[in-house]
VEXSERO-639008 format. One record per residue (C-alpha): residue in three letters; chain; x, y, z. Coordinates in nm, 4 decimals, decimal comma. Each point is the difference from the previous one (the first is absolute). Layout:
BEGIN
VODO resn chain x y z
VODO Ala A X Y Z
...
//
This chain:
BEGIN
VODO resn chain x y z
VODO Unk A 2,1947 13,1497 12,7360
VODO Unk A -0,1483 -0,1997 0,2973
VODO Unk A 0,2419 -0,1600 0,2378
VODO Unk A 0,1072 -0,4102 0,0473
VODO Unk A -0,0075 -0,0777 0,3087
VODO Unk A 0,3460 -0,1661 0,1005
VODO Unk A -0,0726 -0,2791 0,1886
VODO Unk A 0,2389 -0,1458 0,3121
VODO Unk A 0,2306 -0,3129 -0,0981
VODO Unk A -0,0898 -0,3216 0,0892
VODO Unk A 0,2049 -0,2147 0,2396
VODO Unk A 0,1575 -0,3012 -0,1204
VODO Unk A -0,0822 -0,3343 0,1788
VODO Unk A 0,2870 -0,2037 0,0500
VODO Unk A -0,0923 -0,2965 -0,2947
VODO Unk A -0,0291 0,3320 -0,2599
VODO Unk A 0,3058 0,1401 0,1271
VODO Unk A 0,2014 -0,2962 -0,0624
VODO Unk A -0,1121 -0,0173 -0,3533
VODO Unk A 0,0618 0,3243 -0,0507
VODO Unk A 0,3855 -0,0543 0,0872
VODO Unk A 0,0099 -0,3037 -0,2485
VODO Unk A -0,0841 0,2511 -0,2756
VODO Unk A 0,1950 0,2925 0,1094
VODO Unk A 0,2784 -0,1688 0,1381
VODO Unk A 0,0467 0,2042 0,3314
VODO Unk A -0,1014 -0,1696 0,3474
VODO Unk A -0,1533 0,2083 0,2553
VODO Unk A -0,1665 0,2889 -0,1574
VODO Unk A -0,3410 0,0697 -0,1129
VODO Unk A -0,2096 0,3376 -0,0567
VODO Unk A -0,1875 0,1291 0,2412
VODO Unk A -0,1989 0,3323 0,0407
VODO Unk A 0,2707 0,2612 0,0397
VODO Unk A -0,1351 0,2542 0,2874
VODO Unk A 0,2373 0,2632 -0,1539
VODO Unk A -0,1705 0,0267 -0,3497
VODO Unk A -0,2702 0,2544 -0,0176
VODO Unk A -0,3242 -0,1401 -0,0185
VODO Unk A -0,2610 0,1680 -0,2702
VODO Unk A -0,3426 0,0897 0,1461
VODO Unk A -0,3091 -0,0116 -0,1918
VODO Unk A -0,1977 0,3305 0,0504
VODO Unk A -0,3817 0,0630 -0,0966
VODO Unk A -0,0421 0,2579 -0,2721
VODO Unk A -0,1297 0,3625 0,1723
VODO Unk A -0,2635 0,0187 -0,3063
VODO Unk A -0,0595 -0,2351 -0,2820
VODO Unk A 0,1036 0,1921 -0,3637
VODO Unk A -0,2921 0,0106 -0,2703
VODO Unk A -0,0559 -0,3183 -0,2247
VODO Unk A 0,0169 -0,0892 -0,3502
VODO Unk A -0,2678 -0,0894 -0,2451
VODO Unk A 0,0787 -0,3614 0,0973
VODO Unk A -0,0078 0,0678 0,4205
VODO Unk A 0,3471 -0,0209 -0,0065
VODO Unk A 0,2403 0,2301 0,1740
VODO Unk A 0,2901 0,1069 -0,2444
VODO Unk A 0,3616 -0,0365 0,1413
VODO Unk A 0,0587 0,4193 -0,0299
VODO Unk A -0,3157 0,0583 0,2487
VODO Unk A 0,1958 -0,0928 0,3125
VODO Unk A 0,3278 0,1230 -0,0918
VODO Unk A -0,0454 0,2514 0,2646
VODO Unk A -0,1323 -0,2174 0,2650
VODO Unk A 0,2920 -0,2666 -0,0847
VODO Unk A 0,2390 0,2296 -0,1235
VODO Unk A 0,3169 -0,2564 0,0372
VODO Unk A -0,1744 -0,3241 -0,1464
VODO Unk A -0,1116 0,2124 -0,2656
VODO Unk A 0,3560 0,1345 -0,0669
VODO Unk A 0,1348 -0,3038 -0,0156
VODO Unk A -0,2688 -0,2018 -0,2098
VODO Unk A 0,0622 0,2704 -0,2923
VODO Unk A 0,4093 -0,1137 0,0705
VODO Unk A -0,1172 -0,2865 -0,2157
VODO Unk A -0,0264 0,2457 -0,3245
VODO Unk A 0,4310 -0,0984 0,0194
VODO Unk A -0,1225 -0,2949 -0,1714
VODO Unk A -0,0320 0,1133 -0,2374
VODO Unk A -0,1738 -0,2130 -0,3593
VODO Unk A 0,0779 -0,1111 -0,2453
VODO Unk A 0,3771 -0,0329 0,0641
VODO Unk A 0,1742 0,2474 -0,2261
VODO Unk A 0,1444 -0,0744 -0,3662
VODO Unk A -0,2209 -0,3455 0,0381
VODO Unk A 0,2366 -0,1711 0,2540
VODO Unk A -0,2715 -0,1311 0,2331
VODO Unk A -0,1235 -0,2569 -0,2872
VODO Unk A 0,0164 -0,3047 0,1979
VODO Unk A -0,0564 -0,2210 -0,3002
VODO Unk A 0,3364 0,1199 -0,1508
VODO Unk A 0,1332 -0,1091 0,2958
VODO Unk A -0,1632 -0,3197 0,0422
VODO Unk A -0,0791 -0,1169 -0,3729
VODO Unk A -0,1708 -0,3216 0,1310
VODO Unk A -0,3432 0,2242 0,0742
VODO Unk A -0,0184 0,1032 -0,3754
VODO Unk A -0,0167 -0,3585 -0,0754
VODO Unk A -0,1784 -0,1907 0,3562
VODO Unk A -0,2892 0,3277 -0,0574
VODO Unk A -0,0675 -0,0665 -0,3587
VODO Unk A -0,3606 0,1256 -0,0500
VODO Unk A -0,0072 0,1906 0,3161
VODO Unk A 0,0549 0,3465 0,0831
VODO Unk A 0,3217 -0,0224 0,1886
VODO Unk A 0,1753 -0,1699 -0,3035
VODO Unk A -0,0495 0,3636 -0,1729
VODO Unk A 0,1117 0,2479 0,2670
VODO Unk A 0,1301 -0,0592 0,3585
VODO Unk A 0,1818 0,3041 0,2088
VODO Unk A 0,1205 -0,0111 0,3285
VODO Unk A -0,2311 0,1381 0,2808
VODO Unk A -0,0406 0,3754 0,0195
VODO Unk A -0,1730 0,1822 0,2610
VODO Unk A -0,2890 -0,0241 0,2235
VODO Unk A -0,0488 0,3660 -0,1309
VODO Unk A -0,0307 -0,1039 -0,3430
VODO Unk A -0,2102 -0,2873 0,0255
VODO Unk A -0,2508 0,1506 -0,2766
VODO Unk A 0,2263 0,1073 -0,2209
VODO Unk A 0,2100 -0,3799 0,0102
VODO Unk A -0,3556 -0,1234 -0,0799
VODO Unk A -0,1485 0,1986 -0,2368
VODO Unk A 0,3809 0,0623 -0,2005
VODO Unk A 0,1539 -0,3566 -0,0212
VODO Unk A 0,0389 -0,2221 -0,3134
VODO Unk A -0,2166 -0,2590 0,1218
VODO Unk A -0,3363 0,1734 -0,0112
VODO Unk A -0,2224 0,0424 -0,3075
VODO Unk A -0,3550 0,0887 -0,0837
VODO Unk A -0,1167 -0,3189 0,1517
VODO Unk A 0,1653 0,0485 0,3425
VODO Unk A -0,2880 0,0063 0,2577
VODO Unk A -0,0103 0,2161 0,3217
VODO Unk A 0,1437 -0,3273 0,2031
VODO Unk A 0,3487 0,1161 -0,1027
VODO Unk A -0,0846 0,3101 0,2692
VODO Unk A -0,0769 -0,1869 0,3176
VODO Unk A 0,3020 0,0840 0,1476
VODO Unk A 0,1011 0,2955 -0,1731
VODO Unk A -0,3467 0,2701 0,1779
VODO Unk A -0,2074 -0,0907 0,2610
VODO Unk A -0,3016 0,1705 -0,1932
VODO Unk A -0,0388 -0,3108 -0,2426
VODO Unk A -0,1288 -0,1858 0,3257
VODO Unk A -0,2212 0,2402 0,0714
VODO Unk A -0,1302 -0,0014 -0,3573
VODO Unk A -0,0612 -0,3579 -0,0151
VODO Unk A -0,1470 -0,0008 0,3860
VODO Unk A -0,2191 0,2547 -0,1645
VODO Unk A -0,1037 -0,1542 -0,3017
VODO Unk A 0,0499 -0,3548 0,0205
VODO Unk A 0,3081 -0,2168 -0,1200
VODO Unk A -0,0721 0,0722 -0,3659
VODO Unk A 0,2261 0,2857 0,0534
VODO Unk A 0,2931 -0,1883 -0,0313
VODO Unk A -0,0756 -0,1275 -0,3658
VODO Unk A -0,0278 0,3845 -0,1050
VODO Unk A 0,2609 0,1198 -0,2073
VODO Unk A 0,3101 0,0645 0,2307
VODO Unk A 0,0363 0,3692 -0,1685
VODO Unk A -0,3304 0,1199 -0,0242
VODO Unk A 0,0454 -0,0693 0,4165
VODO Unk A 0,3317 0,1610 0,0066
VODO Unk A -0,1593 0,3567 -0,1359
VODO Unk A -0,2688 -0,0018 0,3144
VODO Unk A 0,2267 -0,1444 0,2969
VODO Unk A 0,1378 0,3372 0,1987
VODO Unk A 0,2798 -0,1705 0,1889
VODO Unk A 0,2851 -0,2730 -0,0504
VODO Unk A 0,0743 -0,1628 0,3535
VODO Unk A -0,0977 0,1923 0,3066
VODO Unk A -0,0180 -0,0259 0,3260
VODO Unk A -0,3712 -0,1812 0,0055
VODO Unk A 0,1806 -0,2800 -0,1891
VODO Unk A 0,1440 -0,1330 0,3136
VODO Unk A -0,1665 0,2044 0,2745
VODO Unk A -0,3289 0,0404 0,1223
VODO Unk A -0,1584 0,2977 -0,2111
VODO Unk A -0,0853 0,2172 0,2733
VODO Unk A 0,1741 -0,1273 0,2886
VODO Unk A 0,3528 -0,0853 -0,1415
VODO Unk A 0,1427 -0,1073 0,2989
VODO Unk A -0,1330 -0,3118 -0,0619
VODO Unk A 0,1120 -0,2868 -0,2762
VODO Unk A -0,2305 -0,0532 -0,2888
VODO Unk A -0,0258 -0,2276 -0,2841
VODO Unk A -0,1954 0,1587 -0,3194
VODO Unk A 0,0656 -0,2856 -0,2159
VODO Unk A -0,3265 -0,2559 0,0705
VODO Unk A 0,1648 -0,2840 -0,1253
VODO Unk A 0,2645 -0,0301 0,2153
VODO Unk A -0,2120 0,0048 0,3110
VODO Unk A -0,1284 -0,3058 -0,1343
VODO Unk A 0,2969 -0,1486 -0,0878
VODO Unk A 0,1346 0,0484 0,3495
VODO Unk A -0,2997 -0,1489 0,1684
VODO Unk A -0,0203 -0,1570 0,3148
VODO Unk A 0,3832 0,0988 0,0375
VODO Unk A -0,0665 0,3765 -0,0325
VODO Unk A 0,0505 0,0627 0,3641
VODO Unk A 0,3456 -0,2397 0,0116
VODO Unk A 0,2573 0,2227 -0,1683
VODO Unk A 0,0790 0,3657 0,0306
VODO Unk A -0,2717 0,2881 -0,1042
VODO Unk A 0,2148 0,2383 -0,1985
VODO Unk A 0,1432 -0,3231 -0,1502
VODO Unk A -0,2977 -0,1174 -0,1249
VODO Unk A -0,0648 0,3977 -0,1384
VODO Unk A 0,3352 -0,0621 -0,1934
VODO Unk A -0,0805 -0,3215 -0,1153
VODO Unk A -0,3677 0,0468 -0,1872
VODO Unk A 0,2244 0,1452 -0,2883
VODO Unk A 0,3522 -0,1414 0,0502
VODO Unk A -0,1515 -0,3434 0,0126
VODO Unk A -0,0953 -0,2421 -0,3168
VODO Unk A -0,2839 0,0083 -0,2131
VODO Unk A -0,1866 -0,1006 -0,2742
VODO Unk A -0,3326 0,1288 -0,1408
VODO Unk A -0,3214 -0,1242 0,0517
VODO Unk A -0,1105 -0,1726 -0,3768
VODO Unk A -0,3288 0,1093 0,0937
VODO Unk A -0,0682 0,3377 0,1553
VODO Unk A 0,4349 0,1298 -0,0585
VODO Unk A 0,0218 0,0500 0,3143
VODO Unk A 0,3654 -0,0017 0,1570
VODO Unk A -0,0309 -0,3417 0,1886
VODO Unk A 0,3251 -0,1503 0,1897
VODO Unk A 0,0181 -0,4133 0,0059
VODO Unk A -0,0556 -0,0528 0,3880
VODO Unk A -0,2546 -0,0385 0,2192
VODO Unk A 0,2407 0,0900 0,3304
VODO Unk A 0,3108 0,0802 0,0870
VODO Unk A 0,1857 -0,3753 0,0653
VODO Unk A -0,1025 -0,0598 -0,3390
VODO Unk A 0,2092 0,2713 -0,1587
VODO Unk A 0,2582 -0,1687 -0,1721
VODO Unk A 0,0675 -0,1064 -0,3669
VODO Unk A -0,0899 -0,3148 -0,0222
VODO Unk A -0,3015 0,0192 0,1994
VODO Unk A -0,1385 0,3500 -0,2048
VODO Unk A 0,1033 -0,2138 -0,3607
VODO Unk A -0,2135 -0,2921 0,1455
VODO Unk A -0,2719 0,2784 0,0867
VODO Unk A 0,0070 0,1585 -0,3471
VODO Unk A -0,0183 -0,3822 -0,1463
VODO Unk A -0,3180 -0,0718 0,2386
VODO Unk A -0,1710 0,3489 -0,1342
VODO Unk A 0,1462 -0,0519 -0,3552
VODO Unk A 0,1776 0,3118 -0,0042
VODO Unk A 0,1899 0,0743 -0,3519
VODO Unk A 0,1494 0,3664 -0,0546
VODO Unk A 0,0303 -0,0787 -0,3613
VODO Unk A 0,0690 -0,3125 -0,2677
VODO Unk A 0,3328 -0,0346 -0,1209
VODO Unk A -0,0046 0,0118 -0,3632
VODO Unk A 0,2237 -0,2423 -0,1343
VODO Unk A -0,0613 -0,2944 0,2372
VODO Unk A -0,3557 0,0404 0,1541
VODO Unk A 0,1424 0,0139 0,4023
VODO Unk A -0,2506 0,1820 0,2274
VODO Unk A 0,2353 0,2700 0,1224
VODO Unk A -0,0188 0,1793 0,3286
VODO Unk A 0,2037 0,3037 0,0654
VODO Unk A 0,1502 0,0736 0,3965
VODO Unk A -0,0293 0,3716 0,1269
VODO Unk A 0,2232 0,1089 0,2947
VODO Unk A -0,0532 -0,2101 0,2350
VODO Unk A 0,1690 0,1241 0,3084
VODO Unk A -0,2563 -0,0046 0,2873
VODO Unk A -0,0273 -0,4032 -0,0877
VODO Unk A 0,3750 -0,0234 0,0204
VODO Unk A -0,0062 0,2117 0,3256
VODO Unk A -0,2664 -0,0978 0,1779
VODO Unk A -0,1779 -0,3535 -0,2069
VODO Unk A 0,0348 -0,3638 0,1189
VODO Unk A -0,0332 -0,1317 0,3430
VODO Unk A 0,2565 0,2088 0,1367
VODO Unk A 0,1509 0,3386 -0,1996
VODO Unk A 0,3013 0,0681 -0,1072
VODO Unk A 0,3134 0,0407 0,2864
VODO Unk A -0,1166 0,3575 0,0325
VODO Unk A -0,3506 -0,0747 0,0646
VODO Unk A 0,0544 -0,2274 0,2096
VODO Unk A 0,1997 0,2426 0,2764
VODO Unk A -0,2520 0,2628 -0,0498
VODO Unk A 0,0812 0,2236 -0,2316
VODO Unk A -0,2292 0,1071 -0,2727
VODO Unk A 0,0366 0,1790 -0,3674
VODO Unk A 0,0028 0,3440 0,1618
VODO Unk A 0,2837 -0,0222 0,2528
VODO Unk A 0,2111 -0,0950 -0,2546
VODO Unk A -0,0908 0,1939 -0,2858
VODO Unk A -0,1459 0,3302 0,2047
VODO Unk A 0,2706 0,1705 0,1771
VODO Unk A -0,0883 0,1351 0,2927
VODO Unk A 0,1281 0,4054 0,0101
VODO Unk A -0,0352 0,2705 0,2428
VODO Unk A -0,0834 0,3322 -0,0924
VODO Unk A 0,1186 0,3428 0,1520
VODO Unk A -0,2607 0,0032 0,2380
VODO Unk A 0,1490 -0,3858 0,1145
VODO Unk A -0,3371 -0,1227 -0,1414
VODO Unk A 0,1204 -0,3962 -0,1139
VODO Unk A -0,2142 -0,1203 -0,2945
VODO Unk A -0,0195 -0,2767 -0,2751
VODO Unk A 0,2201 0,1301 -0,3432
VODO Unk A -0,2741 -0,0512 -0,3125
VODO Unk A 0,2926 -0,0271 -0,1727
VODO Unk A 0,0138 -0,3327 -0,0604
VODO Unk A 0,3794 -0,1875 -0,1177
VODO Unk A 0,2231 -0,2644 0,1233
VODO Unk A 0,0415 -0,0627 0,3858
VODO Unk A 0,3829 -0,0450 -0,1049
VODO Unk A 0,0128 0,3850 -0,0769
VODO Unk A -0,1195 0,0693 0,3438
VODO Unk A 0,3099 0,0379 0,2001
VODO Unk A -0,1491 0,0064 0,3203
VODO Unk A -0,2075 -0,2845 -0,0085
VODO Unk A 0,2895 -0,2165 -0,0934
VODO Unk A 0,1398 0,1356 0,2701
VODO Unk A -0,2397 -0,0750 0,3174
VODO Unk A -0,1803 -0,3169 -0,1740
VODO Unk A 0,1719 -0,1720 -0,2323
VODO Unk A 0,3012 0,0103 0,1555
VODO Unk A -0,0684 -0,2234 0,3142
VODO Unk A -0,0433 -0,2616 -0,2442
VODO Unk A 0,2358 0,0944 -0,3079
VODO Unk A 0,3869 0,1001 -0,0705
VODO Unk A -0,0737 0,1482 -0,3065
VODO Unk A -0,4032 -0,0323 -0,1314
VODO Unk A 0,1327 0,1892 -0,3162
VODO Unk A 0,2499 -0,3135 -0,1052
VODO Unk A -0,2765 -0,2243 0,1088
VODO Unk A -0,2516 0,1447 -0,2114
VODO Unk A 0,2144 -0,0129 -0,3006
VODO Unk A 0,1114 -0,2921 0,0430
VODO Unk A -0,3688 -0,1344 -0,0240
VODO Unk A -0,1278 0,2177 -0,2925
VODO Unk A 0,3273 -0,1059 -0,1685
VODO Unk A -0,0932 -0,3575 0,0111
VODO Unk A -0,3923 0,0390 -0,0180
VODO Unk A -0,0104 0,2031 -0,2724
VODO Unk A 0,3060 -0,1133 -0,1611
VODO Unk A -0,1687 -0,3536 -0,0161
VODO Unk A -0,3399 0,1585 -0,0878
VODO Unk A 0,1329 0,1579 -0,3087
VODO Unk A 0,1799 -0,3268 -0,1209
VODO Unk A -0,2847 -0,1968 0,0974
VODO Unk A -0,2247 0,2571 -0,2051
VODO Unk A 0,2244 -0,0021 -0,3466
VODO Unk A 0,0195 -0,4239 0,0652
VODO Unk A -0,4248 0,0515 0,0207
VODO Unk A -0,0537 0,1751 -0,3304
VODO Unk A 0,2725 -0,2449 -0,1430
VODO Unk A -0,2314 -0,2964 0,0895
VODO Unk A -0,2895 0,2040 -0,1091
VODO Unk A 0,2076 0,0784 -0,3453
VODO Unk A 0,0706 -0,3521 -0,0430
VODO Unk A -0,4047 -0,0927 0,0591
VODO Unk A -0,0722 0,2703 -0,2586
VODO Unk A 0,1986 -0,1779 -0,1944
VODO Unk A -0,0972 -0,3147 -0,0182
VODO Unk A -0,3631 0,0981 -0,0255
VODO Unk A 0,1127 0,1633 -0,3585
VODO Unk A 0,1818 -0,3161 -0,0542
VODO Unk A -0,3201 -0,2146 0,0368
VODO Unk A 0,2724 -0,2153 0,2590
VODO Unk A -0,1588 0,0067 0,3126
VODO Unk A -0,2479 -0,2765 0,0659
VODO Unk A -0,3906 0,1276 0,0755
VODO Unk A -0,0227 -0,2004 0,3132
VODO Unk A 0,3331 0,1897 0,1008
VODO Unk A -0,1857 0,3351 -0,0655
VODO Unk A -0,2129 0,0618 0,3276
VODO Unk A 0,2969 -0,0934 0,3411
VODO Unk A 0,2218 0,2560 -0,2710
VODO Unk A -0,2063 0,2793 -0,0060
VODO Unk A -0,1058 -0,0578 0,3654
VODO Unk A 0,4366 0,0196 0,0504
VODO Unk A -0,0195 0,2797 -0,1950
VODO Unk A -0,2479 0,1879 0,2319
VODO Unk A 0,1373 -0,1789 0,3337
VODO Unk A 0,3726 0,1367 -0,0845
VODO Unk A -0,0718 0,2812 -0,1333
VODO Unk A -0,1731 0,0820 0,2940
VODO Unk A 0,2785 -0,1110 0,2362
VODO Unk A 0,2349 0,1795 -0,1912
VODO Unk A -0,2272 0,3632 -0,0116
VODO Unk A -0,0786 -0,0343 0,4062
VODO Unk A 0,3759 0,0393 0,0745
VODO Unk A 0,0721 0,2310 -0,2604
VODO Unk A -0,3186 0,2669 0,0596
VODO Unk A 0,0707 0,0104 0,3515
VODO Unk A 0,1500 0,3381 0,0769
VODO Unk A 0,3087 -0,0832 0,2519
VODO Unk A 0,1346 -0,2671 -0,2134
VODO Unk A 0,0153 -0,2565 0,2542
VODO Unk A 0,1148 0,1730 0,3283
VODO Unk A -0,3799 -0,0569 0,1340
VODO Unk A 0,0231 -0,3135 0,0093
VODO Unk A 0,3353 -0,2117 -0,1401
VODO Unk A -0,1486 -0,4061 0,0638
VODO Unk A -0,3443 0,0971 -0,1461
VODO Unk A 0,1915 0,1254 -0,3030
VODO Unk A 0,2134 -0,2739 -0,0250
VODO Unk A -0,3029 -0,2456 0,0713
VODO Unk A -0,1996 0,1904 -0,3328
VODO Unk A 0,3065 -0,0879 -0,2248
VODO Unk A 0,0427 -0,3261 0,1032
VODO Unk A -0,3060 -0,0439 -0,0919
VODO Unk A 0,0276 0,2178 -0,3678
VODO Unk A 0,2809 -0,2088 -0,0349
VODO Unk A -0,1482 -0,3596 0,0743
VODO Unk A -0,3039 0,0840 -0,2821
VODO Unk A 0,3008 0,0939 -0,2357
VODO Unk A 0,1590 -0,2841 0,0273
VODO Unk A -0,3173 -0,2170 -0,0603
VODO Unk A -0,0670 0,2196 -0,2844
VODO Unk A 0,3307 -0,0850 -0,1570
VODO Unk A -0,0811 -0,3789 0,0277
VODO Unk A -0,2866 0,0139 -0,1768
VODO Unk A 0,1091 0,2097 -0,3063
VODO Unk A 0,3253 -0,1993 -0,0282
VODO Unk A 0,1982 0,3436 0,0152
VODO Unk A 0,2095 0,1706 0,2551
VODO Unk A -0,0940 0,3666 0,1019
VODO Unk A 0,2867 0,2408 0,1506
VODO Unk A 0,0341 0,3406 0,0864
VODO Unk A 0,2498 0,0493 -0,3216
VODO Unk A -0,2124 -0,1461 -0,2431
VODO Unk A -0,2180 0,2729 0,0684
VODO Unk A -0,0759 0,2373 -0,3104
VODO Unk A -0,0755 0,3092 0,1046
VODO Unk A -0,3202 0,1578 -0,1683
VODO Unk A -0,0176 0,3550 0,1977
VODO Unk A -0,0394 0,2399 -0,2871
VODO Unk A 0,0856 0,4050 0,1415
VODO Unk A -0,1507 0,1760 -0,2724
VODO Unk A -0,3388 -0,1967 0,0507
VODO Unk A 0,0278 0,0826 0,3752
VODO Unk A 0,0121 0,3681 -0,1073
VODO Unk A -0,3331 -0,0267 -0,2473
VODO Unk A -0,1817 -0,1413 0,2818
VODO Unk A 0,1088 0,2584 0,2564
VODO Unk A -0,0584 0,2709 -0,2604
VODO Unk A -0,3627 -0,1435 -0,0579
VODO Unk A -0,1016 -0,0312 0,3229
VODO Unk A 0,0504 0,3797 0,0465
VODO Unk A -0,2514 0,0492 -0,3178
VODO Unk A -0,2440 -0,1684 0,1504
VODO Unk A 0,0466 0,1722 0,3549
VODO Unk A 0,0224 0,3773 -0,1542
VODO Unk A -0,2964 -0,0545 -0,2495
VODO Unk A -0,2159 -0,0631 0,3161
VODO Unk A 0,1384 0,2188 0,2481
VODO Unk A -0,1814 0,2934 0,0725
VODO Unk A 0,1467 0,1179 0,3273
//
C-alpha cells in the first residue's frame, strides 16, 4: 500500500496559542514539529504492476514494492464484521434509529464499522440492501465503480448495486486515495467531492481531503444516483449550512410514512467536523491532519519509518500521546472521555426525546388532532431535528472532533423539539420513548441480504 506523506507541524501564532490554552487548560505549550520523530518518505514505484479491467491497480500488486504499508493495510482484517453473536447492532443499542429511520434502510439493520478490508462484503451483506439497491451504495466501498461510471456515463450508478458487485475485482485499494500509477501522490477517485471542495481544494490538507471523499456526508443525486455531498467548499461544511444546501436542491432520502416529513439521512461526516467551517476543528487548526493521528508512523528492521494503513484511534498510539499531545494535555485519554461521555451521552437522550416527539406527531396524525396548517413547520421539525440529531450521532468519534460544534448541533435538535412540543400541545422526553427495535427482524434482513448477494455472486 502506497505511503502518506507525514507532513511537518505547523507553528502556532501567538493569538492561536492562547486559545488553545483556554481549551486545554495548560499555559505555555503548544505542538510543534518534533525533529526526533522519524519522518516517512514518499518513494516512486521501480515499475508500475499490471492493471485491472477497470485501469485500476489492485492493492496486492505492490505488496512487494510497499511491503510495510501493505502489511499493515491487511492489519485492518482485525476488524473484523459483523461483530460476533450480533453485538455490533447499533440500533439495539440506540432504539431511537428504529423509530427516527422509519422507511429507510438504517431503521432495518445498522452494525458498527468493520474494516477497510471488508468494504464489499459490509456492502453487499448488510440488512439494509435489497433488490432495488443501486451501485451508489459502492462509491466508497471499490474504486472500480468510478471507473465504470467514468466509462460509461453516470447511469451506472442507477444499475442494480449487485449485478455491480459480481464484476468489481477489488474493495478499497490503494488507487482510492493515491494516484494510480504514481502513489506517492494524494488522489481523490470520488468526482463529487472535488466539486464539493471547490475553490477551497487547495486550503486544507491533501491526504485529508483523500480521507474525506468517503468519511464525509452525502446524499444521492435524485437524478443521475450519484453520491453527491451538500457543499460547494470547504467553509461551508457544517450542518446547518449542508441542511440549508439539501433544502435549496430539494434533497429527500425518503418520505416518512406516517407524517409526510421529507427525511434526509447524515453519513459520517468526519472530514466536515475536522476540517469544515471557516476555521477546522482545534486539530486542524495547528496542523495536523487525519493521517498523523490515525496513521502511526513505524519503523521497520531496516529503520525504514512509514505511515501504519492500519487505521484506529490516535489514543491507542502511545507514542504520539507522548511527543504531541502531551505539550498540550495531562491526560488526552480523560479528556476524550470526558467529551464522548457528554456528547454522546446527550446525543442518545436527545435521540430517544426525537422519536418521542416524532411518536407523539404520529400520533396525533391518527388522532385527526393536529391542525392542517400545523402540518408543514412539523414535518419540516421533523426533518430539521432529525437531522441534527443523526449528524452527531453518525459521526464516528462521538464528539472528540469537535466538542462546541456538537454541542452547537443539539442545541439546535433541541430548540426544533421544543417548538415541536408547542405546537402539538404535548411534551416529548427521552423516557417516554417506546422502543420499536425488533432483533428477530434485524436478523431476516441480514439473512436476506446474503440471498440476494450469493444468488449473484459468481466469483
Amino acid at each position: 500500500m502506497p505511503l502518506l506523506q507525514n507532513k511537518g507541524k505547523l507553528k502556532v501564532a501567538a493569538g492561536a496559542f492562547a486559545a488553545v490554552a483556554l481549551v486545554v487548560g495548560i499555559v505555555g505549550c503548544a505542538p510543534k514539529a518534533n525533529m526526533g520523530n522519524p519522518t516517512p518518505v514518499v518513494t516512486a514505484p521501480t515499475s508500475i504492476p499490471e492493471k485491472n479491467s477497470f485501469g485500476i491497480i489492485g492493492t496486492k500488486s505492490w505488496k512487494d514494492q510497499y511491503p510495510n504499508q501493505y502489511n499493515s493495510f491487511m492489519e485492518n482484517d482485525k476488524n473484523p464484521w459483523p461483530r460476533a453473536n450480533g453485538k455490533g447492532s447499533r440500533n439495539a443499542k440506540y432504539p431511537e434509529m428504529v423509530t427516527l429511520g422509519k422507511g429507510y434502510g438504517y431503521a432495518k439493520f445498522f452494525y458498527e464499522a468493520g474494516g477497510h478490508t471488508s468494504s464489499m462484503y459490509t456492502a453487499t451483506h448488510n440488512g439494509r440492501v435489497n433488490e432495488k439497491t443501486k451501485a451508489g451504495c459502492l462509491a466508497c466501498k471499490t474504486p472500480d465503480v468510478h471507473e465504470m461510471a467514468a466509462r460509461d456515463g453516470k447511469g451506472v450508478w442507477q444499475l442494480n448495486m449487485f449485478k455491480v458487485a459480481e464484476t468489481v475485482e477489488d474493495g478499497i485499494t490503494c488507487a482510492m486515495c493515491h494516484e494510480n500509477e504514481n502513489p506517492g501522490k494524494m488522489h481523490i477517485e470520488r468526482a463529487d467531492w472535488v466539486r464539493a471542495l471547490g475553490s477551497s481544494i487547495n486550503k486544507r490538507s491533501a491526504s485529508g481531503e483523500a480521507c474525506g471523499q468517503c468519511h464525509c456526508d452525502y446524499s444521492m443525486d435524485p437524478v443521475t444516483g450519484e453520491p453527491t455531498s451538500p457543499y460547494d467548499n470547504v467553509e461551508g461544511m457544517t450542518p446547518e449550512r449542508a441542511l440549508k444546501w439539501y433544502d435549496d436542491h430539494n434533497y429527500v432520502d425518503w418520505t416518512y410514512p406516517e407524517t409526510g416529513a421529507k427525511m434526509i439521512a447524515v453519513r459520517h461526516s468526519e472530514y466536515e467536523y475536522n476540517y469544515g467551517g471557516d476555521h477546522g476543528n482545534h486539530m486542524t487548526q495547528l496542523g495536523y491532519d487525519c493521517a498523523d493521528c490515525h496513521m502511526a508512523v513505524k519503523t521497520d528492521e531496516k529503520g525504514n519509518a512509514y505511515h501504519s494503513h492500519f487505521w484506529q484511534s490516535p489514543l491507542k498510539n502511545e507514542e504520539l500521546l507522548k511527543k504531541d499531545c502531551s505539550k498540550c494535555h495531562k491526560d488526552l485519554k480523560a479528556e476524550v472521555k470526558a467529551w464522548q461521555d457528554e456528547i454522546y451521552g446527550r446525543t442518545h437522550q436527545l435521540g430517544m426525546r426525537c422519536a418521542s416527539f416524532v411518536q407523539n406527531f404520529v400520533a396525533g396524525v391518527r388522532a385527526g388532532t393536529i391542525n392542517e396548517a400545523d402540518m408543514p413547520r412539523l414535518r419540516q421539525i421533523q426533518r430539521e431535528a432529525t437531522f441534527y440529531w443523526n449528524s452527531s450521532y453518525a459521526e464516528n468519534s462521538k464528539g472528540a472532533h469537535f466538542p462546541a460544534r456538537f454541542r452547537e448541533v443539539l442545541d439546535r435538535c433541541e430548540a426544533l423539539l421544543n417548538e415541536g412540543d408547542k405546537i402539538l400541545g404535548v411534551e416529548s422526553s427521552a423516557d417516554k420513548f417506546v422502543s420499536e427495535y425488533d432483533p428477530a427482524k434485524e436478523y431476516q434482513f441480514k439473512e436476506t441480504a446474503k440471498q440476494y448477494y450469493d444468488a449473484h455472486d459468481q466469483r
